[in-house]
Backbone as CSV, one residue per row, in Angstrom:
resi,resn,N_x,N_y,N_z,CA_x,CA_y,CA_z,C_x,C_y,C_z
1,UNK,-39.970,-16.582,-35.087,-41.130,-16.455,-34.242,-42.327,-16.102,-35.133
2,UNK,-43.429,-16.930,-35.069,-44.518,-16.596,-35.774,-45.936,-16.531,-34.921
3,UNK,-45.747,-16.476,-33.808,-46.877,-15.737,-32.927,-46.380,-15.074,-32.157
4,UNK,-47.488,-13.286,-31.276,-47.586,-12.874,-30.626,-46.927,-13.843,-29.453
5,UNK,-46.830,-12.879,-28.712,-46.297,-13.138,-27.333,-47.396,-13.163,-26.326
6,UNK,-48.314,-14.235,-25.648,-49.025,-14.039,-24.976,-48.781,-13.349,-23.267
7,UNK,-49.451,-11.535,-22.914,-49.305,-11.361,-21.442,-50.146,-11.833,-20.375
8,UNK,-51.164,-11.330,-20.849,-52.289,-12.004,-20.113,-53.757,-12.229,-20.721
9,UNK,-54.791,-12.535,-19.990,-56.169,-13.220,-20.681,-56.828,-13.254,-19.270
10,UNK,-58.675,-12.607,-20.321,-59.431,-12.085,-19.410,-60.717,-12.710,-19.999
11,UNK,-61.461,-13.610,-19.153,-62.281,-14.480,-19.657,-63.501,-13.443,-19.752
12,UNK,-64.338,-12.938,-20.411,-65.925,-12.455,-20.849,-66.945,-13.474,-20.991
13,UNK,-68.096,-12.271,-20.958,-69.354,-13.413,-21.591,-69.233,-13.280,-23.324
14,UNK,-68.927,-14.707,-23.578,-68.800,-15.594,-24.844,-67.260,-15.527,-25.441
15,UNK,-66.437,-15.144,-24.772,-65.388,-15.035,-25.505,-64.106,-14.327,-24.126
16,UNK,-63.539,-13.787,-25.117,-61.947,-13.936,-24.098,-61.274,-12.729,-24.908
17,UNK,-60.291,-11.738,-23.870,-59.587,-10.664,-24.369,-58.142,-11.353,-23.950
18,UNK,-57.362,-10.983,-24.890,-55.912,-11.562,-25.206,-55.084,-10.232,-25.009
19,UNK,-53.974,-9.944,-23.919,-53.379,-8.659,-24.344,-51.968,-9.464,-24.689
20,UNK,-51.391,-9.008,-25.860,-50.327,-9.555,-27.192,-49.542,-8.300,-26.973
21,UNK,-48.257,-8.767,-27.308,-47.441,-8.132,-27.388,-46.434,-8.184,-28.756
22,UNK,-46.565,-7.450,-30.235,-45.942,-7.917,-31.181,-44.408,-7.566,-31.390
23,UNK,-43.948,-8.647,-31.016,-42.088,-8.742,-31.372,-41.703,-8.216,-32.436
24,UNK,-40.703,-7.368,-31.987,-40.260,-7.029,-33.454,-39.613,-7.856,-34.405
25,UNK,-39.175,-9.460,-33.787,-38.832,-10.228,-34.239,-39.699,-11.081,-35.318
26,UNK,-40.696,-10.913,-35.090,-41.713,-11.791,-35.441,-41.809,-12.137,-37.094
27,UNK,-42.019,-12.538,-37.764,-41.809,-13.340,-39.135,-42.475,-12.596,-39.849
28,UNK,-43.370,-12.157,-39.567,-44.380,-11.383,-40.276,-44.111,-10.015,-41.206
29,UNK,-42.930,-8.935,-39.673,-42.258,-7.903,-39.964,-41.888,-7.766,-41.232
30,UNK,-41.362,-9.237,-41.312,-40.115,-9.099,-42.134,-40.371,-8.442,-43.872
31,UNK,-40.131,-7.894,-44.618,-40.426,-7.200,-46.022,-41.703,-6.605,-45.821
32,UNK,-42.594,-6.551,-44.864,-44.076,-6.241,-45.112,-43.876,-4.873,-44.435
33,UNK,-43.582,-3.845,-44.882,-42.988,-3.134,-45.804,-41.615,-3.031,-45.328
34,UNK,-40.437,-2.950,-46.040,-39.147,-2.408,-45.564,-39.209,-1.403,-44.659
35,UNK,-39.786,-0.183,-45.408,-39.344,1.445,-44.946,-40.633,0.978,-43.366
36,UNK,-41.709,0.591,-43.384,-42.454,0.848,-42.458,-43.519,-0.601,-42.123
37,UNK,-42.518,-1.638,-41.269,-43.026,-2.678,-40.734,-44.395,-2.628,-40.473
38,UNK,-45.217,-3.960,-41.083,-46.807,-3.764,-40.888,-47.262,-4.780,-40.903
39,UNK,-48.413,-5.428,-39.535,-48.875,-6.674,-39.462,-49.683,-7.075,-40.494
40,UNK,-49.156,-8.214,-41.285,-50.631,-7.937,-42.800,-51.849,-8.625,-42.126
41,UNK,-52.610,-8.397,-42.872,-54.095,-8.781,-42.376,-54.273,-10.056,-42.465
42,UNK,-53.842,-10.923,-43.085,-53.824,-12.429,-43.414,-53.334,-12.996,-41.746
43,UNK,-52.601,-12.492,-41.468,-52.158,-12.750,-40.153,-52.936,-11.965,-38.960
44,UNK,-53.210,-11.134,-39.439,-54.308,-11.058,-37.970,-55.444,-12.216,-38.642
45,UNK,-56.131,-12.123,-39.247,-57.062,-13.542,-39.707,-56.815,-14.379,-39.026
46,UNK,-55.819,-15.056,-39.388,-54.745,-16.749,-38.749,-55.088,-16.406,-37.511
47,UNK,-54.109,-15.302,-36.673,-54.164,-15.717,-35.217,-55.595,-15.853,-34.681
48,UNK,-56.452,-15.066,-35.007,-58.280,-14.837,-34.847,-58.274,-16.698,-34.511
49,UNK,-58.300,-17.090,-35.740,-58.616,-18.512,-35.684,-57.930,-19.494,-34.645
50,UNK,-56.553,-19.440,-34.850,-55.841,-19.893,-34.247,-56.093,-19.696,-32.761
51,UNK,-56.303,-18.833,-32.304,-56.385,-18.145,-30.900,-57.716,-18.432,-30.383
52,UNK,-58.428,-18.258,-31.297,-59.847,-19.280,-30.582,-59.943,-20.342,-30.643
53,UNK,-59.339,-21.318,-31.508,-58.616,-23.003,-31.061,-58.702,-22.880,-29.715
54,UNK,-57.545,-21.903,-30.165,-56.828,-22.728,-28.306,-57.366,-22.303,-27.076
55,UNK,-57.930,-20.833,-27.448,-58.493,-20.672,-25.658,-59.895,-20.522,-26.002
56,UNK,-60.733,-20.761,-26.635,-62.389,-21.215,-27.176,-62.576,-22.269,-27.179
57,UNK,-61.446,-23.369,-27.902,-62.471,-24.399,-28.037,-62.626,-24.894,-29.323
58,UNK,-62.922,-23.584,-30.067,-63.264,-23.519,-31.177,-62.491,-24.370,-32.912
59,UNK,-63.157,-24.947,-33.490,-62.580,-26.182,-34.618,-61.664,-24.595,-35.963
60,UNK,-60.718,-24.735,-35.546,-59.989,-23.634,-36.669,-60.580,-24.082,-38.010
61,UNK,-61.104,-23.473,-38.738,-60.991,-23.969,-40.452,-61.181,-22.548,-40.856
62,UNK,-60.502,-22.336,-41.939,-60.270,-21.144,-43.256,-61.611,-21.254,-44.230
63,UNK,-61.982,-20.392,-43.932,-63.542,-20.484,-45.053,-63.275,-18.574,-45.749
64,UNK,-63.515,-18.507,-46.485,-64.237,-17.133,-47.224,-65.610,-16.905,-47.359
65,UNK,-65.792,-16.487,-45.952,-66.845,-16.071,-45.114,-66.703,-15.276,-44.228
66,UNK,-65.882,-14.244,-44.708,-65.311,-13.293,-43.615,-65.738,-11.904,-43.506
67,UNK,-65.259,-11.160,-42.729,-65.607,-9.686,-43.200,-65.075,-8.982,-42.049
68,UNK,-64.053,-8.393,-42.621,-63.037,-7.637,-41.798,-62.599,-5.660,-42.171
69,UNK,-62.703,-5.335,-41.329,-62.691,-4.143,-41.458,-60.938,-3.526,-40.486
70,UNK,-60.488,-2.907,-41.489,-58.582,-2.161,-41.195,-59.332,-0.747,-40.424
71,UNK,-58.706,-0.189,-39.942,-58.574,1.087,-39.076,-57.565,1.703,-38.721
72,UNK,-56.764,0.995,-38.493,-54.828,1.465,-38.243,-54.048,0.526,-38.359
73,UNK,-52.725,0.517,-38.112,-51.729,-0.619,-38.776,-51.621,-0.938,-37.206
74,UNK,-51.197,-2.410,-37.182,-50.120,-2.912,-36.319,-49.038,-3.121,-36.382
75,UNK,-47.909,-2.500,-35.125,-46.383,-2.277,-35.856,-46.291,-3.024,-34.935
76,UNK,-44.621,-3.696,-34.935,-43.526,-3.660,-34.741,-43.735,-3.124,-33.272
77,UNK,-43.744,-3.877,-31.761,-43.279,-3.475,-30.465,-44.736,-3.398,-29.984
78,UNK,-45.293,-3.205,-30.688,-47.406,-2.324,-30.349,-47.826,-4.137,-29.064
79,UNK,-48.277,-3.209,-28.175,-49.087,-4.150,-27.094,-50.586,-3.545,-27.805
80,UNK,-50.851,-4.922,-27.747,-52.889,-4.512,-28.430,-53.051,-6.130,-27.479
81,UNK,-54.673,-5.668,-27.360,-55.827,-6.459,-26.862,-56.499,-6.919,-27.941
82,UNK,-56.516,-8.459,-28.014,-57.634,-9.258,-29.180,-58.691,-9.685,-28.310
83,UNK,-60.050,-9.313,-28.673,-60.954,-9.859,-27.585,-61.701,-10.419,-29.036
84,UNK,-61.794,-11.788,-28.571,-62.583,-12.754,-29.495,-63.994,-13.134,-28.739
85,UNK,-64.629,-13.031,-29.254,-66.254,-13.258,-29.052,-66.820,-14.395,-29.547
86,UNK,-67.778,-15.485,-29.192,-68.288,-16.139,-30.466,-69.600,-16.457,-29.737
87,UNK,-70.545,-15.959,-31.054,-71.858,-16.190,-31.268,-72.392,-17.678,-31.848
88,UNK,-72.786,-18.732,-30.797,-73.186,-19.869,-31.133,-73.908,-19.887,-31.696
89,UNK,-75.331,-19.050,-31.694,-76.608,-19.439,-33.129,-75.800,-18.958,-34.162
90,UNK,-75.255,-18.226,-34.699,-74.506,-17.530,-36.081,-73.972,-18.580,-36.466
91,UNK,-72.667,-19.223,-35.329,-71.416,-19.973,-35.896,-70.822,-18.977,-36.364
92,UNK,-70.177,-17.489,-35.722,-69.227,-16.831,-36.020,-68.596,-16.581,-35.063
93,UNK,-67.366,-16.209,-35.579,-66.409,-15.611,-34.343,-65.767,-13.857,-35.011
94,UNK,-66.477,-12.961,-33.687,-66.367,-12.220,-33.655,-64.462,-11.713,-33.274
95,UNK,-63.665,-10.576,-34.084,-62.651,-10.474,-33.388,-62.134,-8.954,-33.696
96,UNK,-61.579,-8.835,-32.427,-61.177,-6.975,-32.044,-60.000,-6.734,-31.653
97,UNK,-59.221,-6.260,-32.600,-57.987,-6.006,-32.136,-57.843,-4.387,-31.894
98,UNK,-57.310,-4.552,-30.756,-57.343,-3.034,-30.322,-55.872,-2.394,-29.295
99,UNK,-55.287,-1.398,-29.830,-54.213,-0.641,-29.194,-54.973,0.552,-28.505
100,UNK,-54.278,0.640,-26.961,-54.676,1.559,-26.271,-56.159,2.164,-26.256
101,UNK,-57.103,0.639,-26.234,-58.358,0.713,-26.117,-59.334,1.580,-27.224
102,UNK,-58.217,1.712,-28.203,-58.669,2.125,-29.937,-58.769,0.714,-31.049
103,UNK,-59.742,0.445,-31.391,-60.076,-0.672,-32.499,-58.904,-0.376,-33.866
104,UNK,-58.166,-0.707,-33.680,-57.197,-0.809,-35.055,-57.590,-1.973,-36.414
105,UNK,-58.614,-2.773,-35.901,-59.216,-4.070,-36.946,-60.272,-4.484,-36.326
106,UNK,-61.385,-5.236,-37.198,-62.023,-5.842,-36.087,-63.161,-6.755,-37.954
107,UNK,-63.621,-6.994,-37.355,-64.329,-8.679,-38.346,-64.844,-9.539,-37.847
108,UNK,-65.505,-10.727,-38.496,-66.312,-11.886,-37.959,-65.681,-12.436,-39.098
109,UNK,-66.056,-14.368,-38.278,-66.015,-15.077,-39.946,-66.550,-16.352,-39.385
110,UNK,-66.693,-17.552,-40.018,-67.496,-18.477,-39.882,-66.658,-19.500,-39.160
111,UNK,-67.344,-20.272,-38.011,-66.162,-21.073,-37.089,-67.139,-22.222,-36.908
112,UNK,-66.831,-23.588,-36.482,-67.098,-24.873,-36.165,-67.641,-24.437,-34.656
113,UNK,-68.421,-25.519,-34.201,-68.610,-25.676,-32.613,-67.829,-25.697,-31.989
């Protein structure tokens, strides 16, 4: 398994909140760390993109144009809310991942129409 588990989705102005549920199964877990399972950041990135594909609209492409800021880990079982935003004059997509209505990550990076 290499995505979240989608529960539900809550449409906003410019964007959309995702509440995820991370499997402990999930591919990611796996070695990132032994002693203390941890979502790496490369993968919250991906899904950002990925996840505004599919319920934005939005043209996925990988640019280094990013800027992301850590705050707490995502484990193993954790229900968090991704609320993706996107600012059409910028061409960014804003994204917030958040457990129990605490920001654990959050960043922009450069996205297609």
């Amino acid at each position: 398994m290499i995505e979240p588990t989608l529960i539900s989705s809550h449409a906003m102005d410019s964007g959309i909140a995702l509440d995820l549920y991370l499997d402990p199964d999930l591919l990611w877990f796996r070695g990132h760390f032994p002693q203390l399972p941890l979502l790496p950041g490369v993968v919250q990135l991906d899904w950002a993109l990925l996840l505004a594909g599919r319920h934005l609209g939005l043209t996925a492409q990988y640019t280094d144009r990013f800027q992301v800021k850590y705050k707490a880990g995502l484990f193993p079982g954790d229900h968090v809310t991704l609320v993706l935003r996107h600012d059409v004059a910028k061409g960014r997509l804003g994204f917030d991942y958040r457990r129990d209505g605490v920001t654990c990550s959050n960043g922009s990076l450069v996205v297609g129409p």
